[in-house]
SERO-4910 file (N, C-alpha, C, O; in steps of 0.05 Angstrom, whole numbers):
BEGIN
 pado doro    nc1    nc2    nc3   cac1   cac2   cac3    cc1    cc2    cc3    oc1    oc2    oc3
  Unk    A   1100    174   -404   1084    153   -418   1063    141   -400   1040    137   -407
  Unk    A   1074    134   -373   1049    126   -361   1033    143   -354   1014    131   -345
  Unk    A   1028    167   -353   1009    194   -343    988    193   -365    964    200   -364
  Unk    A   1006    183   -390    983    182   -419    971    167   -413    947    172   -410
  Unk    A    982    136   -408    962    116   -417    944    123   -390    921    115   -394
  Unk    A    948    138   -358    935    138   -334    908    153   -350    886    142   -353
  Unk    A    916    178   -359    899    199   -368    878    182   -397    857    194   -403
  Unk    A    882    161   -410    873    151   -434    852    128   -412    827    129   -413
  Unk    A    862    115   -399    849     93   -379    820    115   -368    796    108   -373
  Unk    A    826    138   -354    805    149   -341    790    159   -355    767    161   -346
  Unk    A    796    170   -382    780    181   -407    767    154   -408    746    154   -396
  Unk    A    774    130   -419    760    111   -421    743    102   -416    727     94   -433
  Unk    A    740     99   -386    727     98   -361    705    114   -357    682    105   -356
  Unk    A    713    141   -356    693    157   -365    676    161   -387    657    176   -387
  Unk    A    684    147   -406    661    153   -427    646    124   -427    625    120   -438
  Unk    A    660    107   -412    642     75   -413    616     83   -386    593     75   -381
  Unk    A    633    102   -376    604    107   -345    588    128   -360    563    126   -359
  Unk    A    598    146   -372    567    167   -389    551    140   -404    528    133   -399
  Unk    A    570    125   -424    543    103   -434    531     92   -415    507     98   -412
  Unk    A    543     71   -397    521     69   -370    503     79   -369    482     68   -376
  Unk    A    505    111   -357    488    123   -349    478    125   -361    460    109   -358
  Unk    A    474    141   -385    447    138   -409    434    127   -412    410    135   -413
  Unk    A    444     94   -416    419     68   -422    408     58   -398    387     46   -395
  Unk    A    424     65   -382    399     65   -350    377     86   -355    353     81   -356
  Unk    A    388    111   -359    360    136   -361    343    127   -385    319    127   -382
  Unk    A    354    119   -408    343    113   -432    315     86   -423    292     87   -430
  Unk    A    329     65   -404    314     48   -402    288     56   -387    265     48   -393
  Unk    A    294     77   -363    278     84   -343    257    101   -355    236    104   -342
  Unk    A    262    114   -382    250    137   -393    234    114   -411    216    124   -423
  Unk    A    237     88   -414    230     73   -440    210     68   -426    188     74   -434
  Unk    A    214     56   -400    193     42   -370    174     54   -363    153     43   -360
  Unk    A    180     85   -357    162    101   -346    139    110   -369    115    107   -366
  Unk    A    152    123   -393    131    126   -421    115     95   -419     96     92   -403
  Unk    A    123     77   -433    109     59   -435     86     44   -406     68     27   -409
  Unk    A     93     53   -388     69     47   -359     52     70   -360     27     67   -360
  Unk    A     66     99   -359     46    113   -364     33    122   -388     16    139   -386
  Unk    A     39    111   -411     10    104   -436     -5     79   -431    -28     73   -438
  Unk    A      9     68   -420     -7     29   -412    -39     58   -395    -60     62   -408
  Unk    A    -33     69   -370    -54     79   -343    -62     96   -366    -84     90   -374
  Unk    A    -49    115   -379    -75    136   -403    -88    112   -425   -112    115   -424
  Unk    A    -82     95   -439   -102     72   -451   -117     65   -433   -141     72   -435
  Unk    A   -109     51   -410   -131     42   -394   -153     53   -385   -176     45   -381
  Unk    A   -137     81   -380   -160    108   -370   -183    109   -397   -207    107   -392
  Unk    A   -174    111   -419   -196    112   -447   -201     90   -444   -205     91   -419
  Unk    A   -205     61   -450   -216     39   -446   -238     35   -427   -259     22   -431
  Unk    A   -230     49   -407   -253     56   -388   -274     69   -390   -296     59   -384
  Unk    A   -270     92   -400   -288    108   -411   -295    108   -431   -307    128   -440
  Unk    A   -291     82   -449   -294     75   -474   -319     57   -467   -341     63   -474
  Unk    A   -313     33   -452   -326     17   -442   -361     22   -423   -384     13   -426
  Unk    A   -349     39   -402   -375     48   -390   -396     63   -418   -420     65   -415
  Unk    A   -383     72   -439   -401     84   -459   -418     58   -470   -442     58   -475
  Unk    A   -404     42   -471   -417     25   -486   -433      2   -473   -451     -7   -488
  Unk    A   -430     -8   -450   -448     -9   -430   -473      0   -433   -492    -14   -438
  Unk    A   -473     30   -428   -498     52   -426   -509     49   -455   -533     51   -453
  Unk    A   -502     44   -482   -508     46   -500   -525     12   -506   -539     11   -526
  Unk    A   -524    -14   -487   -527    -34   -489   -549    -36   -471   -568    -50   -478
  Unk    A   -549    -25   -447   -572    -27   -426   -590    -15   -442   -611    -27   -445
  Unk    A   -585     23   -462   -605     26   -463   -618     15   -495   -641     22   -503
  Unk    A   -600     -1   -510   -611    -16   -520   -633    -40   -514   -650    -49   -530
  Unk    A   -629    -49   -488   -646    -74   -478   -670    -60   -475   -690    -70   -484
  Unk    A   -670    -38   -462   -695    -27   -445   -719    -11   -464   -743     -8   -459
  Unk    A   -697      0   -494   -719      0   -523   -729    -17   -535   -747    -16   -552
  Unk    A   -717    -38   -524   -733    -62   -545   -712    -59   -572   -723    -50   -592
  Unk    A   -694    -63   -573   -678    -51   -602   -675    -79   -620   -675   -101   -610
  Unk    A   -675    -74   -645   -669   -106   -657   -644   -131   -647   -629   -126   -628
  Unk    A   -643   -148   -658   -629   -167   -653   -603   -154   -674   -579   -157   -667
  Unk    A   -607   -145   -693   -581   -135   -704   -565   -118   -687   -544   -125   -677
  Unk    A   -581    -86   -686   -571    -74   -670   -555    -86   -646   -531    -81   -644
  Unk    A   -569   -105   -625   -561   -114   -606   -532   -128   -612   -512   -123   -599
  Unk    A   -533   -151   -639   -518   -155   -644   -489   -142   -656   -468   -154   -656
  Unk    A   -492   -116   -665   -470    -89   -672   -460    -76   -649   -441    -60   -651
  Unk    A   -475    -84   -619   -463    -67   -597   -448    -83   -584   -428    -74   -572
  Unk    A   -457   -117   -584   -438   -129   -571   -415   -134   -581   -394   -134   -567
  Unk    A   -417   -142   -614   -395   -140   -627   -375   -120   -619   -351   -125   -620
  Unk    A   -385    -97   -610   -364    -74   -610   -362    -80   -580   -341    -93   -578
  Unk    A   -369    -79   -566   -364    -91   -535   -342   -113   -530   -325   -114   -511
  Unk    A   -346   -137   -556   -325   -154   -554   -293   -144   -566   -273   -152   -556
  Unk    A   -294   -130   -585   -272   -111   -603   -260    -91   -578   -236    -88   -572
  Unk    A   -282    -79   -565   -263    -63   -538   -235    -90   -528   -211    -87   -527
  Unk    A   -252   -117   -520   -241   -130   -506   -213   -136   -520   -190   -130   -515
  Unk    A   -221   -147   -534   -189   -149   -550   -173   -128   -555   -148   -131   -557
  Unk    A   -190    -95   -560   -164    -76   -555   -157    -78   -530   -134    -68   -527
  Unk    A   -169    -89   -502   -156    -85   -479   -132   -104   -478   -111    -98   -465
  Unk    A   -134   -127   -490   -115   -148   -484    -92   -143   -506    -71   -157   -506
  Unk    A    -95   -124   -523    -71   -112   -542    -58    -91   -527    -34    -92   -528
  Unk    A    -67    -75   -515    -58    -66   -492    -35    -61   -468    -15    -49   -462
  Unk    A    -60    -85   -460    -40   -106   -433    -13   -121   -451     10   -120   -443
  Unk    A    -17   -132   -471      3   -142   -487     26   -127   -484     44   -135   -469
  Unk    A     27   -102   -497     40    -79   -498     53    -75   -477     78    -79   -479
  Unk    A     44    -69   -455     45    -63   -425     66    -81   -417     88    -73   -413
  Unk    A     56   -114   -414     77   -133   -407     94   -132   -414    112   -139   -399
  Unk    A    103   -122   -450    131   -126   -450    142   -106   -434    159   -121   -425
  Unk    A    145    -91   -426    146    -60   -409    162    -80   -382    185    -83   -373
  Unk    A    126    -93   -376    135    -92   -340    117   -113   -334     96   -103   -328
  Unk    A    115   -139   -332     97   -162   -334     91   -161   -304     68   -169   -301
  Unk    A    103   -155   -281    102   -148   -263     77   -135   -256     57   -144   -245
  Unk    A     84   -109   -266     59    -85   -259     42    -93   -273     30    -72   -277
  Unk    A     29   -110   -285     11   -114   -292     -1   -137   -273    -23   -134   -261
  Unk    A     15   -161   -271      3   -184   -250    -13   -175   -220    -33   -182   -208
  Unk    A     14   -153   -214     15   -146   -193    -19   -127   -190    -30   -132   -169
  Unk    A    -37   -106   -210    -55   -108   -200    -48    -78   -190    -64    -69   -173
  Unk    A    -30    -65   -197    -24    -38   -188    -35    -14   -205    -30      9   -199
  Unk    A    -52    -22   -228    -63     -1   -239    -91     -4   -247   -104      6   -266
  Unk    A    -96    -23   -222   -129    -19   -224   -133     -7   -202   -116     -3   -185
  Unk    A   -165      2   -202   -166     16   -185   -166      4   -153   -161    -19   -148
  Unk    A   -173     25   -131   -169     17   -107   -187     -4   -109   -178    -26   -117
  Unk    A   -216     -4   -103   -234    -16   -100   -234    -42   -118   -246    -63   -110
  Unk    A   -220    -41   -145   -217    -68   -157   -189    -86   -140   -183   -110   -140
  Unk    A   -181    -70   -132   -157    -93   -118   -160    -98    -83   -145   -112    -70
  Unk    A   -186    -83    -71   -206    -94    -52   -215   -123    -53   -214   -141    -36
  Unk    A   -226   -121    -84   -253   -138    -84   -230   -161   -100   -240   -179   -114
  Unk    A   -205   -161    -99   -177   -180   -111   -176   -192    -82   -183   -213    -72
  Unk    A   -166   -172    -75   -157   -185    -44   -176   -199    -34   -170   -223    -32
  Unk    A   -208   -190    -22   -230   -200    -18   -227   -238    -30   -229   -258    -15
  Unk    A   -223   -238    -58   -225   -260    -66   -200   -274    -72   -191   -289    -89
  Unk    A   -194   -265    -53   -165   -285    -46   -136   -285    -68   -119   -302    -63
  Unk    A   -131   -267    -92   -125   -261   -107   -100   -257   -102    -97   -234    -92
  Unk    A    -77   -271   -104    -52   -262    -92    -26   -272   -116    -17   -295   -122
  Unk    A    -19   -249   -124     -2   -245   -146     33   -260   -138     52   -267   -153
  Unk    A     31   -262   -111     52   -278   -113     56   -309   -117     77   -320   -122
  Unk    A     26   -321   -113     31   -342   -121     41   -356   -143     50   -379   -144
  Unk    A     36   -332   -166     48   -340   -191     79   -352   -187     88   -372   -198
  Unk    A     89   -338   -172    123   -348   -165    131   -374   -152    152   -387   -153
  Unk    A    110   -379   -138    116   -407   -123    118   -429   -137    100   -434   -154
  Unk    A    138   -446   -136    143   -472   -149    138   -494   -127    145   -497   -103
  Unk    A    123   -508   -143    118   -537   -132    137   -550   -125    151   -552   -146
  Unk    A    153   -568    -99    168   -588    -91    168   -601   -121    185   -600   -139
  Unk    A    136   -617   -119    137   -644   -141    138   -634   -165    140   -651   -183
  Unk    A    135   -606   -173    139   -607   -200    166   -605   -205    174   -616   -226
  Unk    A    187   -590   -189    216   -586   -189    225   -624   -198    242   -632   -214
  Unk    A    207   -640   -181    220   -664   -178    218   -687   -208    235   -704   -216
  Unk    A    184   -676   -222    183   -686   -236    197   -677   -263    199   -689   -285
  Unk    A    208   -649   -256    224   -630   -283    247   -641   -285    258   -641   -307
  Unk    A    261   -651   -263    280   -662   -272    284   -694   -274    306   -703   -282
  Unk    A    267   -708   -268    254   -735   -282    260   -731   -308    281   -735   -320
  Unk    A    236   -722   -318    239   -711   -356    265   -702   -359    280   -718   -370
  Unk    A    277   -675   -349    306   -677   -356    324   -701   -363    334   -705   -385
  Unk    A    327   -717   -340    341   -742   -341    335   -766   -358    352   -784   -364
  Unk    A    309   -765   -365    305   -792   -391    311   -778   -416    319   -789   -437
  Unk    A    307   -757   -412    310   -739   -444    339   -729   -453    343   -723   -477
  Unk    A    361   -727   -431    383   -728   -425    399   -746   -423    421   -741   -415
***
């Protein structure tokens, strides 16, 4: 009788570590797909964008109407908000890799650093705001 329940315990065991393992791979496979469609959108966005750039300069330089001009920026501004639907996307993923500045290019996280751009500061907590958070806690409490 105890060899059963020994042999029923390790079966157990074992099938609670295959689920483990799965939704770890499941999660890592969820992480990795979704970062690498976040870098292929971004890659089209890019090349979405420099098009339309070129399509706006050489609107200025024909002399093109105020409509026209007005239909390219429109679409210039519509890029922008697919970028920030995007990044939306992305963050739920990994809010991280996005702050962090790891999937722009070299030279854009040069000219980050250059301007002083430092993604860890997001983490730093203020002394006085810790002090005043729990002020409000305590009257509201």
């Amino acid at each position: 009788m105890l060899i059963s329940s020994l042999d029923m315990d390790v079966g157990s065991f074992a099938f609670v570590c295959c689920v483990v393992v799965f939704k770890k791979k499941l999660s890592l496979l969820l992480y990795e797909t979704g970062i690498s469609s976040f870098k292929i959108e971004y890659g089209r966005w890019i090349e979405e964008q420099d098009r339309q750039n070129k399509e706006i300069r050489n609107a200025l330089q024909t002399n093109a109407s105020d409509i026209q001009l007005h239909l390219l920026v429109e679409n210039s501004l519509n890029q922008y908000s697919n970028l920030f639907r995007i990044k939306a996307e992305a963050a739920k993923v990994d809010a991280l890799y996005l702050i962090s500045g790891a999937w722009k290019k070299p030279l854009e996280r040069l000219f980050l650093w250059f301007g002083g751009s430092c993604p860890s500061q997001l983490l730093n907590v203020n002394p006085l705001t810790v002090i005043c958070l729990k002020f409000v806690v305590n009257i509201i409490f």
